[in-house]
Wavefront OBJ file of the C-alpha trace (Angstrom):
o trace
v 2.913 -2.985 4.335
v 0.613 0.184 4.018
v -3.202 -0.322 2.896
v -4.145 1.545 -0.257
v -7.584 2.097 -0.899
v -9.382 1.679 -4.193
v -12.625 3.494 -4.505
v -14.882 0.713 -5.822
v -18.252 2.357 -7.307
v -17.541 1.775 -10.629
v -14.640 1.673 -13.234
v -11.374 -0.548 -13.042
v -11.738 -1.222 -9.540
v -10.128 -4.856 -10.259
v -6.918 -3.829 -12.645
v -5.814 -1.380 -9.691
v -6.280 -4.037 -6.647
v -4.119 -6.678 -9.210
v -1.144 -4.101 -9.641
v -1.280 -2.552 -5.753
v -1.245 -6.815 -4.894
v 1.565 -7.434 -7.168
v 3.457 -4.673 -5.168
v 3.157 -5.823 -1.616
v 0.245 -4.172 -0.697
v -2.711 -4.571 1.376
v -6.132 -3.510 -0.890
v -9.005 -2.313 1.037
v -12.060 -1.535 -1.364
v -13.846 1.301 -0.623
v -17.182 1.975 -0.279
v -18.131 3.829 2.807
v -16.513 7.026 4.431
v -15.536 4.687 7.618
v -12.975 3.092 4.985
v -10.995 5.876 4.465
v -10.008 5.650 8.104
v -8.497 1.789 7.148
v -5.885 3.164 4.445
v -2.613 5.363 3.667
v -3.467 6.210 0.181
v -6.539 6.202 -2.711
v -6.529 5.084 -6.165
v -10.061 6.818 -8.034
v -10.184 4.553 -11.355
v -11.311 5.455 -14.629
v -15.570 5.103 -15.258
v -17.578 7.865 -16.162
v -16.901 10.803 -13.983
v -20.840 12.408 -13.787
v -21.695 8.573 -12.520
v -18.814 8.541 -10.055
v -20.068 11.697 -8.595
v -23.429 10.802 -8.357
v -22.433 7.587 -6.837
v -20.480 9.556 -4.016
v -23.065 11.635 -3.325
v -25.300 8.832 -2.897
v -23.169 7.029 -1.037
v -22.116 10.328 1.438
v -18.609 10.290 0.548
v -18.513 12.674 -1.567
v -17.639 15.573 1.474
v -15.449 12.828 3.415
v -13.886 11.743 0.553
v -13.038 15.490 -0.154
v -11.806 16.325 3.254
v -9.238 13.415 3.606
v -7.813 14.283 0.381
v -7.781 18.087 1.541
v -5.889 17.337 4.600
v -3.456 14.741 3.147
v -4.394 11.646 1.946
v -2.207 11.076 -1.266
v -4.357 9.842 -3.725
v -4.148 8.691 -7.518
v -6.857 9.477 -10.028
v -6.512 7.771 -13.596
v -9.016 8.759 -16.404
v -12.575 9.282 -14.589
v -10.443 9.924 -11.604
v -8.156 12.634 -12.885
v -11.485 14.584 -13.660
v -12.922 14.004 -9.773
v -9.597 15.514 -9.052
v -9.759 18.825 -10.631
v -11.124 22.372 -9.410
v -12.598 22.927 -12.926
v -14.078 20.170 -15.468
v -15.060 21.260 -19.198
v -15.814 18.947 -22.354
v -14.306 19.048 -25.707
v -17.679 18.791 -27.380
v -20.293 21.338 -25.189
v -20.570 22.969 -22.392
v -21.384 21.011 -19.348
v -21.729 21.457 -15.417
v -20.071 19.036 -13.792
v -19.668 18.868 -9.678
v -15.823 17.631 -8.974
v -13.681 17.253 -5.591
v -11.456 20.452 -6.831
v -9.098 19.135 -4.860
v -5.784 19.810 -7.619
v -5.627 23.396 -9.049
v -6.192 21.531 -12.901
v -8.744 21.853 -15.715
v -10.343 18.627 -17.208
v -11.172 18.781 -20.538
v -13.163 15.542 -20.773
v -13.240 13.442 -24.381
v -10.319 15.678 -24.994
v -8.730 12.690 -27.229
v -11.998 11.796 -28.754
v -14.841 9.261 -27.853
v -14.508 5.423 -27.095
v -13.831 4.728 -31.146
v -11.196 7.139 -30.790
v -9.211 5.205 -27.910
v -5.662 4.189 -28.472
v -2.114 3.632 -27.123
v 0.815 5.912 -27.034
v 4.339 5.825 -24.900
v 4.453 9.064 -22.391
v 7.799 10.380 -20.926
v 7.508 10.943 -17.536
v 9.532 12.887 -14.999
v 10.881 10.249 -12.794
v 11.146 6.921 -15.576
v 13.533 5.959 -17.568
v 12.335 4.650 -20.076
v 8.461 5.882 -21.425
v 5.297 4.907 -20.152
v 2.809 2.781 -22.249
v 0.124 4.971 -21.356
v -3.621 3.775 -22.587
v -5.985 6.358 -23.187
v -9.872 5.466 -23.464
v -12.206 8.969 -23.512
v -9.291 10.212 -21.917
v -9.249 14.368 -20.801
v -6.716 16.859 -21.617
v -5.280 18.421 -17.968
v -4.576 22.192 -18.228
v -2.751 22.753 -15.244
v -3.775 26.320 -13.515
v -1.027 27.552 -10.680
v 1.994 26.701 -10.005
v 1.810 23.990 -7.480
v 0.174 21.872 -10.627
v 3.485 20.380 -11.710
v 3.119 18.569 -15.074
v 4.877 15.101 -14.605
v 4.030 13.985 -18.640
v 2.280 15.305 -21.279
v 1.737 14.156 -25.342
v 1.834 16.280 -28.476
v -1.439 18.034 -27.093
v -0.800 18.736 -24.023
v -0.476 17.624 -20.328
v -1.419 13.966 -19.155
v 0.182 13.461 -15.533
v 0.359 15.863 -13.679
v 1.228 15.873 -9.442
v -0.001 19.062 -6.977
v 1.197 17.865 -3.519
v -0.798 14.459 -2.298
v -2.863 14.518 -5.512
v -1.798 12.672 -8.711
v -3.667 12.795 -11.889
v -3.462 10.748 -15.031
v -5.490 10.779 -17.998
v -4.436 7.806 -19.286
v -4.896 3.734 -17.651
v -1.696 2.835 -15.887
v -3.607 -0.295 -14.540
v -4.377 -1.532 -18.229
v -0.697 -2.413 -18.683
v 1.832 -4.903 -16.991
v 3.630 -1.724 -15.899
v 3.538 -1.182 -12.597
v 5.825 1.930 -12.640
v 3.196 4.522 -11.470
v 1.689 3.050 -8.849
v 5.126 2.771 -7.896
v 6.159 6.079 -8.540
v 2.964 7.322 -6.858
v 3.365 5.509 -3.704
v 6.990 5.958 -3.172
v 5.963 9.797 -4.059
v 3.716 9.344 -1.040
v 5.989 8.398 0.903
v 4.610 4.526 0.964
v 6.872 1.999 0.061
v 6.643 -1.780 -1.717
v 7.829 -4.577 -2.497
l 1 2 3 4 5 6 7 8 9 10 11 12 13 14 15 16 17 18 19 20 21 22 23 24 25 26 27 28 29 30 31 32 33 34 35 36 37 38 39 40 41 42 43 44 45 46 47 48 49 50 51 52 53 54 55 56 57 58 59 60 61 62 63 64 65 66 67 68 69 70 71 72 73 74 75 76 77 78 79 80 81 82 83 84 85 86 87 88 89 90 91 92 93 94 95 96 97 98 99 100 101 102 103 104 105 106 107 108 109 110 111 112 113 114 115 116 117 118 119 120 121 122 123 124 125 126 127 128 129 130 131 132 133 134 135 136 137 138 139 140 141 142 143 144 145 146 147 148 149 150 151 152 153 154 155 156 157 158 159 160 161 162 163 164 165 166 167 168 169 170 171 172 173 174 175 176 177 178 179 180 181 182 183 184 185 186 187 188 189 190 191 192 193 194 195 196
């Protein structure tokens, strides 16, 4: 079975490597550029996107990081992750200037939903599932997509949530806070890497 990677500088490092185990696969944590070498895909969890950057820079994988995605290494950003994802990064409250990967032609409206008080639960459709999604949103951004190629996979009453552009994925909401296991399913098997 493939190795997926789970960036582990901060965030829900733990709920991803549970679900990815549950599905057959191997879980390499990642913490150095010579890691992304060991796997077939990336999960970026949810934290707080400013720290993740900082920690990437820190630990120089910020440009490696960037480059694997950029030449094809399908990865899955949830929350946090989502916003490392997209080419531009705004905040609901005030302006801000925020570095990202801009790796997925998408807008991040971080806080979009409101702060950690504001957090709740609410079933997505997505393209794909039969049945909806319980999809957990905590500080969660808004994604505006911004070509074409950003194909919106679910979205709620305000706008787009998941949303795919080639190898990258991006979900606002906490897939691995459930017992679903339906998108990292869908986004391996979407990848091209099967499981169990």
């Amino acid at each position: 079975m493939a190795a997926v990677g789970v960036l582990a500088l901060q965030g829900g490092v733990s709920e991803h490597c549970a679900i990815l185990s549950s599905i057959g696969h191997q879980v390499v944590q990642i913490r150095e550029p010579g890691g992304l070498r060991e796997v077939s895909a990336l999960v970026i969890p949810g934290g707080e996107s400013t720290t993740m950057i900082l920690l990437l820079k820190r630990w120089e994988l910020f440009a490696p990081l960037g480059d694997a995605i950029r030449k094809g290494l399908p990865v899955l950003g949830t929350c946090a992750g989502a916003v490392l994802l997209s080419r531009e990064v705004t905040e609901r409250e005030h302006p801000i200037n925020q570095d990202s990967l801009a790796v997925a032609d998408v807008r991040a409206e971080r806080n979009s939903f409101g702060r950690q008080v504001a957090s709740f639960r609410q079933d997505v459709s997505i393209t794909g599932l039969e049945s909806p999604f319980p999809g957990v949103f905590i500080r969660a951004p808004l994604l505006h997509p911004l070509g074409p190629d950003a194909i919106v996979l679910g979205s709620v009453k305000e706008g787009a949530v998941f949303i795919r552009q080639g190898n990258a994925w991006l979900s606002s909401f906490h897939p691995e806070l459930t017992n679903d296991d339906r998108v990292h399913r869908m986004f391996l098997e979407g990848s091209g890497i099967g499981g169990s």
